[in-house]
C-alpha positions as CSV (number, residue, x, y, z in Angstrom):
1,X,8.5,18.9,-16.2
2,X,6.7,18.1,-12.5
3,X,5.5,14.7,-12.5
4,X,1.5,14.7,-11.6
5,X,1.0,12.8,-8.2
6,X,-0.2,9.3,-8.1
7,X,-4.2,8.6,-8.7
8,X,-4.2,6.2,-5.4
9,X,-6.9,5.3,-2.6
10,X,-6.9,3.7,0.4
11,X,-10.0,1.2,1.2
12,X,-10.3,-1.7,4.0
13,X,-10.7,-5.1,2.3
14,X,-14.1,-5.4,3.9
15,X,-15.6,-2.6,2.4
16,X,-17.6,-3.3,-1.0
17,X,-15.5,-2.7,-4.0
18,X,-16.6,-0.1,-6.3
19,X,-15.9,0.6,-10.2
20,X,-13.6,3.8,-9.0
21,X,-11.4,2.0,-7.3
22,X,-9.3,1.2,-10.9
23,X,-7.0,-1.4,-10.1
24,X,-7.6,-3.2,-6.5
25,X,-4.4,-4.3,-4.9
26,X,-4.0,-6.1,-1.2
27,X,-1.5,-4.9,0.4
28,X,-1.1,-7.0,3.2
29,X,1.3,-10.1,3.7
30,X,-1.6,-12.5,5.0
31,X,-5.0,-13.0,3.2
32,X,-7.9,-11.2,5.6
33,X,-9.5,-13.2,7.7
34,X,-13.6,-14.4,6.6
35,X,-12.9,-12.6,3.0
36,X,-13.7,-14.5,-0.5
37,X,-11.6,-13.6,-3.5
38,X,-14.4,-13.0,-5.1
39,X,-15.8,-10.2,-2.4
40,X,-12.3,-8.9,-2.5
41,X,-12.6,-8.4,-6.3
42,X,-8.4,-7.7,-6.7
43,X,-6.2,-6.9,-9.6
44,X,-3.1,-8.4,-7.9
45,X,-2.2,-9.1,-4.6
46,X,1.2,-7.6,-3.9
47,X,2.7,-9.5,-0.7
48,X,5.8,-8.7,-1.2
49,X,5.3,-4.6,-0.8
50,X,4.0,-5.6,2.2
51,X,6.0,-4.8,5.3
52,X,7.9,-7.7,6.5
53,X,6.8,-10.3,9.2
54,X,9.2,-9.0,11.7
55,X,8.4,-5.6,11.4
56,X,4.9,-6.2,11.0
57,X,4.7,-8.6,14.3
58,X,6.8,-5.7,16.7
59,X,4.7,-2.7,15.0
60,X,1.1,-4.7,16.3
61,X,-1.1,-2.2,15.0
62,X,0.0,0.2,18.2
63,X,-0.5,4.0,17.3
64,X,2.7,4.7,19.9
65,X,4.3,2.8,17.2
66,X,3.2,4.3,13.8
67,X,6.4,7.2,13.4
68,X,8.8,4.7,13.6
69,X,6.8,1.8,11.8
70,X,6.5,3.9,9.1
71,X,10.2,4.6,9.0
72,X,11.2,1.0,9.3
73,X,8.6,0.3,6.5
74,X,9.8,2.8,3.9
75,X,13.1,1.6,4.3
76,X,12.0,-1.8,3.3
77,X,10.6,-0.3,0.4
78,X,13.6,1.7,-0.5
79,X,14.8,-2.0,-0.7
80,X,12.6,-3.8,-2.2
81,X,12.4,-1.4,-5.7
82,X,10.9,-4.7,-7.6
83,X,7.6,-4.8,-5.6
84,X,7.9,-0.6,-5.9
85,X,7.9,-0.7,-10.1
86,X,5.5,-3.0,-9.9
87,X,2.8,-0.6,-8.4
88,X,4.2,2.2,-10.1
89,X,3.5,0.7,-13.3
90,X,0.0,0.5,-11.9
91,X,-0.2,3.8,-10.9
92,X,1.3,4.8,-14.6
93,X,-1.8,3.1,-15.9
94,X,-4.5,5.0,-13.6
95,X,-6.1,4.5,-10.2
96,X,-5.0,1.9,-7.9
97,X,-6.4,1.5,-4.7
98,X,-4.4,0.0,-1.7
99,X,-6.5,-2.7,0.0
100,X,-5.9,-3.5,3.1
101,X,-7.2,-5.8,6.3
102,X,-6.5,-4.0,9.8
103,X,-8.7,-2.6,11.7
104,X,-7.2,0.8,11.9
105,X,-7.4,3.2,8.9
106,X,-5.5,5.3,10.3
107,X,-2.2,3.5,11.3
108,X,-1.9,0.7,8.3
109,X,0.9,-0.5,6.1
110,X,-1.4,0.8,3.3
111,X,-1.3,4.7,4.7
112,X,2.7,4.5,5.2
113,X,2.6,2.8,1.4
114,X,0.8,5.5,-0.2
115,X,2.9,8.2,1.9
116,X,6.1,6.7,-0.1
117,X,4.5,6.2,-3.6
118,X,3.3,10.0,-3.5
119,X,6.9,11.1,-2.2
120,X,8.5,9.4,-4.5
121,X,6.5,11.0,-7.5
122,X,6.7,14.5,-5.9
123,X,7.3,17.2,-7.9
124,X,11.3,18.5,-7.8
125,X,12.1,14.5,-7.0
126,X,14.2,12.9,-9.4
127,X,13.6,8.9,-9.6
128,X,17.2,6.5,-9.4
């Protein structure tokens, strides 16, 4: 039986929250800069799916970077399965929306997060 993909958005943790998000998890491994907790209105905040410091500090939000930032990253997801189960037993539970603080919504840690999450749930894929 195919598995259904993940119910999972991407917003910018400046951007208003909204009752569709579901479940409202930051993403990032440093707290945005000027936000409240309460503006950020989060479920959980997940540092440890974030992409580590290193990585995060030689990627620099530079597009010439993303392909192999993105590769790095989801191998230090395919390592880091504890922080993984722990969104995917969000995702299990509904919506979740990846919150996130950079500038770029293009070229973020959330995109290359929610790239993995859905390929791990695609259909064909057994899970380990």
């Amino acid at each position: 039986m195919a598995r259904r993909q993940p119910d999972l958005r991407i917003k910018r943790a400046y951007d208003p929250p909204d009752t569709e998000d579901g479940a409202r998890v930051l993403v990032d491994r440093l707290w945005p800069r000027g936000l409240s907790k309460e503006r950020a209105a989060l479920t959980l905040w997940l540092k440890e799916i974030a992409p580590s410091t290193a990585l995060r500090q030689w990627f620099g939000h530079d597009p010439a970077r993303w392909t192999e930032f993105r590769r790095r990253y989801h191998a230090e997801l395919t390592d880091n399965q504890d922080a993984v189960a722990r969104l995917g037993d969000l995702l299990k539970a509904g919506r979740v929306t990846l919150v996130y603080g950079a500038h770029d919504a293009l070229h973020n840690q959330a995109v290359a997060l929610a790239e993995y999450m859905r390929e791990q749930v695609r259909p064909g894929r057994h899970s380990t």
